[in-house]
C-alpha positions in Angstrom: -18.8 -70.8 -102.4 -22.2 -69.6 -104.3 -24.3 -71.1 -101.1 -22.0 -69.1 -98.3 -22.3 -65.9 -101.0 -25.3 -65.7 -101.1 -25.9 -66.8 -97.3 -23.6 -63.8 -96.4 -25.6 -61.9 -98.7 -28.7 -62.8 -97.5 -27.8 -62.3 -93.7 -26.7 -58.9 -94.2 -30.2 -58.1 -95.6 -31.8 -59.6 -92.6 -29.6 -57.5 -90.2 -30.4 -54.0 -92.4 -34.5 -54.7 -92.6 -33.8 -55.4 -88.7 -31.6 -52.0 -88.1 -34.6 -50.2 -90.1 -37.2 -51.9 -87.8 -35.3 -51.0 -85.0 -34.8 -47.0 -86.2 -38.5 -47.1 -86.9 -39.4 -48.1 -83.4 -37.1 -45.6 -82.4 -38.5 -42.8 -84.4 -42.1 -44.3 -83.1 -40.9 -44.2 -79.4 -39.9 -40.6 -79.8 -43.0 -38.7 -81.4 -44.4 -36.4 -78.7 -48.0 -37.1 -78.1 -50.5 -34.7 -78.1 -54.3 -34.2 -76.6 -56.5 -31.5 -77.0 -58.3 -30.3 -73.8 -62.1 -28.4 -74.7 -62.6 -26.4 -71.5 -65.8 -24.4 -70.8 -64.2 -21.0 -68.5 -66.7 -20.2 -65.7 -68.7 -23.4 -66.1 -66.2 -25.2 -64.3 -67.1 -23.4 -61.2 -71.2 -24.4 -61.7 -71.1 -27.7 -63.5 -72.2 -30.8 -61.5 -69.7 -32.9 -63.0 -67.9 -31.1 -65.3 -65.9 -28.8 -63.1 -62.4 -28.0 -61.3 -62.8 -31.5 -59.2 -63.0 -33.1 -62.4 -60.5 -31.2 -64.4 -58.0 -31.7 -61.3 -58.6 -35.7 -61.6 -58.2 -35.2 -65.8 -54.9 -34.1 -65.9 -53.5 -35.9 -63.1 -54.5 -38.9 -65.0 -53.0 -37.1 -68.6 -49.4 -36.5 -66.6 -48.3 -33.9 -69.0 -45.1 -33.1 -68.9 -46.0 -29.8 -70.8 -49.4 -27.5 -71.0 -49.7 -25.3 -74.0 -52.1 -22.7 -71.7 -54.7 -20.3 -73.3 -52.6 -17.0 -72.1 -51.0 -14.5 -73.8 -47.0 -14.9 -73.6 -46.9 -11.2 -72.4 -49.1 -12.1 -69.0 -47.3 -15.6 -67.8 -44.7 -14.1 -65.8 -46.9 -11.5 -64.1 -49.6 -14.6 -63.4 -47.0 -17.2 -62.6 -45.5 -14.1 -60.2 -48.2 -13.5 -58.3 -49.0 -17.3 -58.0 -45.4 -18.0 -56.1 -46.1 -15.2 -53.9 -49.2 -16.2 -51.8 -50.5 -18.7 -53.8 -53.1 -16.5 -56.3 -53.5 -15.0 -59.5 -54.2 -11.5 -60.0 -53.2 -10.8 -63.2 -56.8 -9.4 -65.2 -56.5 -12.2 -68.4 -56.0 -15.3 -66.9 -57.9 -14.8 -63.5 -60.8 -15.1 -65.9 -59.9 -18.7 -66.0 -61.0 -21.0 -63.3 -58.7 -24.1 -65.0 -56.0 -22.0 -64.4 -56.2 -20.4 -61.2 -58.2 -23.3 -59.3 -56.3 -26.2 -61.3 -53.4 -26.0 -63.5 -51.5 -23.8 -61.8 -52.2 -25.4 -57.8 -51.2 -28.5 -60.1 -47.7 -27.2 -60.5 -46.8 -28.0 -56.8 -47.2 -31.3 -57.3 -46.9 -32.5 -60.9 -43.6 -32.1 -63.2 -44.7 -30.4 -65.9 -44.4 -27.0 -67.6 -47.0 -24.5 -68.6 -46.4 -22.7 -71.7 -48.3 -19.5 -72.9 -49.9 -20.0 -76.3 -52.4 -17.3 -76.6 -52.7 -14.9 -79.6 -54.6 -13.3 -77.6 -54.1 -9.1 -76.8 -56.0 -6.6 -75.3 -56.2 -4.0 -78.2 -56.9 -6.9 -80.1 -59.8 -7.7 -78.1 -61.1 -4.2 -77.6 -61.2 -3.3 -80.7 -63.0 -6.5 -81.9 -65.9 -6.2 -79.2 -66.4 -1.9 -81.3 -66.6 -3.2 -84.4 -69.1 -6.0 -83.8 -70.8 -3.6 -81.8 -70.6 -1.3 -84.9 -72.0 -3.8 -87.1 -74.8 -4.5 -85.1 -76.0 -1.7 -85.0 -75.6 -0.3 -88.5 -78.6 -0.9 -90.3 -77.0 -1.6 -93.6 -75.4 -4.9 -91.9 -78.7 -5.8 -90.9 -78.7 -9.1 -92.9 -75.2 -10.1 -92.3 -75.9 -10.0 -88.3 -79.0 -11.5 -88.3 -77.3 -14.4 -90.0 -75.1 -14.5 -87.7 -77.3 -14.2 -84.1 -79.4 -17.0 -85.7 -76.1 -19.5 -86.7 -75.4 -18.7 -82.8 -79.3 -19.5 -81.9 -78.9 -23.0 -84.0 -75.7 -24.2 -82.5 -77.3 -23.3 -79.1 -80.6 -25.3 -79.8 -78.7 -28.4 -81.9 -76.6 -28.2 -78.7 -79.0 -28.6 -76.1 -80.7 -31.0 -78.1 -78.3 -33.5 -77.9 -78.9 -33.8 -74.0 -75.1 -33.2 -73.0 -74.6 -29.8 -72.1 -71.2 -29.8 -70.6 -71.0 -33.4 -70.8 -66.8 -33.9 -71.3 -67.3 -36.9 -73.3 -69.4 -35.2 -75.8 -67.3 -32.3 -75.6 -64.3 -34.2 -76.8 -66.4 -35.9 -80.0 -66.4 -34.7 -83.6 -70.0 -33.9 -83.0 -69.5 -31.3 -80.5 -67.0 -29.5 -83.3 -69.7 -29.8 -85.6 -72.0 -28.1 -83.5 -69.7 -25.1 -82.6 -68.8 -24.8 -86.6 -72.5 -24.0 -87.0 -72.4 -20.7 -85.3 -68.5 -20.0 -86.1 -68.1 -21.0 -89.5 -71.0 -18.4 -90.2 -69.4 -15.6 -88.1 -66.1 -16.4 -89.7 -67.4 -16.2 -92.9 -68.9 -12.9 -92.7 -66.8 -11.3 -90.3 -63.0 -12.5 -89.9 -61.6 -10.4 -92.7 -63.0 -7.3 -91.6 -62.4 -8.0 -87.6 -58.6 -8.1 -88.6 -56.7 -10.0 -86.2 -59.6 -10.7 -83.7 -61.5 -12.6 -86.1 -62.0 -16.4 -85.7 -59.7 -17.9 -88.2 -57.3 -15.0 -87.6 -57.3 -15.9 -83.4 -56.8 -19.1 -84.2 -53.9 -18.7 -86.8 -52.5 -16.5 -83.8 -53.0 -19.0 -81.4 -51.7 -22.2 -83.6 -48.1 -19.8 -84.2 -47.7 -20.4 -80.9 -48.5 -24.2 -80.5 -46.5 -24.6 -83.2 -43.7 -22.9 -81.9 -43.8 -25.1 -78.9 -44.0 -28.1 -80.7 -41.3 -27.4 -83.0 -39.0 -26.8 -80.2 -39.7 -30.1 -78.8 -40.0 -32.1 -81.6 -39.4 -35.9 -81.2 -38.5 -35.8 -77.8 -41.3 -38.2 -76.5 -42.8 -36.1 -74.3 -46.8 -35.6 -73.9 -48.2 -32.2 -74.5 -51.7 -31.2 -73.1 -53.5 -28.3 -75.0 -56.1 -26.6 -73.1 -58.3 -23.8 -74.8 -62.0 -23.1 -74.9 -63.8 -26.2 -76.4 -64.9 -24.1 -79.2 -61.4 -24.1 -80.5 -60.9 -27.6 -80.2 -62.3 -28.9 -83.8 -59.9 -25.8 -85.6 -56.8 -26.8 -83.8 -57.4 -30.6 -84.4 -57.8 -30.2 -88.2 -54.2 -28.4 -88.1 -52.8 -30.9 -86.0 -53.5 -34.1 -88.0 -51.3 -32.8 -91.0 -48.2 -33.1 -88.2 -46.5 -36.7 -89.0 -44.4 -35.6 -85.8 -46.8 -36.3 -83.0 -48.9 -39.1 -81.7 -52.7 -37.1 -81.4 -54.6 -38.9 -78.4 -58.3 -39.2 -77.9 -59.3 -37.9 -74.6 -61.6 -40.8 -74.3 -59.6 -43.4 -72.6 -58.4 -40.5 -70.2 -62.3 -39.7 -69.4 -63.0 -43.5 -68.7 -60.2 -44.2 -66.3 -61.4 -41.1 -63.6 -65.1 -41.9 -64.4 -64.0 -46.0 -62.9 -62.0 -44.0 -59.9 
């Protein structure tokens, strides 16, 4: 009677540990995965291999099924608007952005997936931002602070172009790349973002992470993939927030960039 006790005992051990194996693949199965696309605006429409051919190949190969845009919620519908009526985008913000108008949103028509508007981004915001800097820079008693900050800009630039790979979307998507960047932002953040208000770096971002947030809170564990595109230069911020998410999956972009270089 002890042997079969403990047998039963034993097997309905075996059976949880395998239920809890099972629930974690589950749990695994469903985390939403994630991948954070640097993009480089106007270059697209110059760059020999870094451009809207290329971008178009990227995220067929990705096959989000949602894209968490760099646009202001307040100017999707007038964009997506003018897009279903003959096929362009006229609305001031996001015709600025060649990913958009000559990629992601031609990509609609024949891809699943759903583009949501992320963007902290506004236009007082923005206008008032571009006065002050000009302010400072031309206040003599800021001298200091904006020469410190034209020649963090001037070492990115040169630590930048030293590495050989200008627009180069593997480098792009390395930690190196972020470092780079940091040099000239975590200086301009430093002595500006307080007094910028809500236009200055870490405040932007902030903005712009409420939003991703948002979107990924209202999806969570639903095992879908979510593509994040934003200029590169906010790529190392929004990665450092994502990796404290236990929620998601967070993908390299490598593996991505090596299948449509072999095509």
């Amino acid at each position: 009677m002890r042997v079969l006790h403990f047998a039963i005992i034993l097997g309905m051990v075996v059976s949880f540990v395998g239920c809890g194996n099972q629930t974690s693949s589950k749990e695994e199965k469903s985390k939403n995965e994630v991948l954070v696309l640097g993009t480089i605006h106007g270059g697209h429409l110059t760059d020999s291999v870094y451009n809207i051919t290329y971008l178009d190949k990227l995220i067929r190969e990705i096959q989000p099924d949602y894209i968490l845009a760099e646009i202001p919620p307040d100017r999707m519908e007038a964009a997506m608007a003018g897009f279903k009526r003959d096929d362009s985008i006229s609305e001031p913000r996001v015709r600025r952005f060649p990913e958009y108008v000559d990629v992601i949103f031609p990509l609609t028509k024949e891809l699943d997936f759903e583009i949501i508007p992320t963007a902290g981004w506004t236009k007082p915001m923005a206008d008032r931002r571009s006065q002050q800097l000009r302010a400072i820079s031309q206040d003599s008693t800021r001298r200091t602070d904006w020469l410190a900050y034209t020649e963090a800009n001037k070492r990115s630039q040169e630590a930048y172009k030293a590495t050989g790979k200008v627009n180069d979307p593997y480098f792009i998507h390395t930690h190196a790349y972020d470092s780079i960047q940091d040099i000239a932002l975590q200086t301009y953040n430093r002595l500006f973002n307080v007094e910028l208000g809500l236009g200055g770096w870490e405040n932007i971002n902030i903005a712009h992470y409420w939003n991703i947030e948002k979107a990924l809170e209202q999806h969570r564990y639903q095992g879908k993939r979510f593509l994040i595109v934003y200029g590169a230069g906010h790529k190392g911020w929004f990665l450092r927030q994502l990796k404290k998410r236990d929620d998601i999956s967070l993908l390299d972009m490598e593996p991505f960039l090596n299948t449509i270089s072999k095509k």
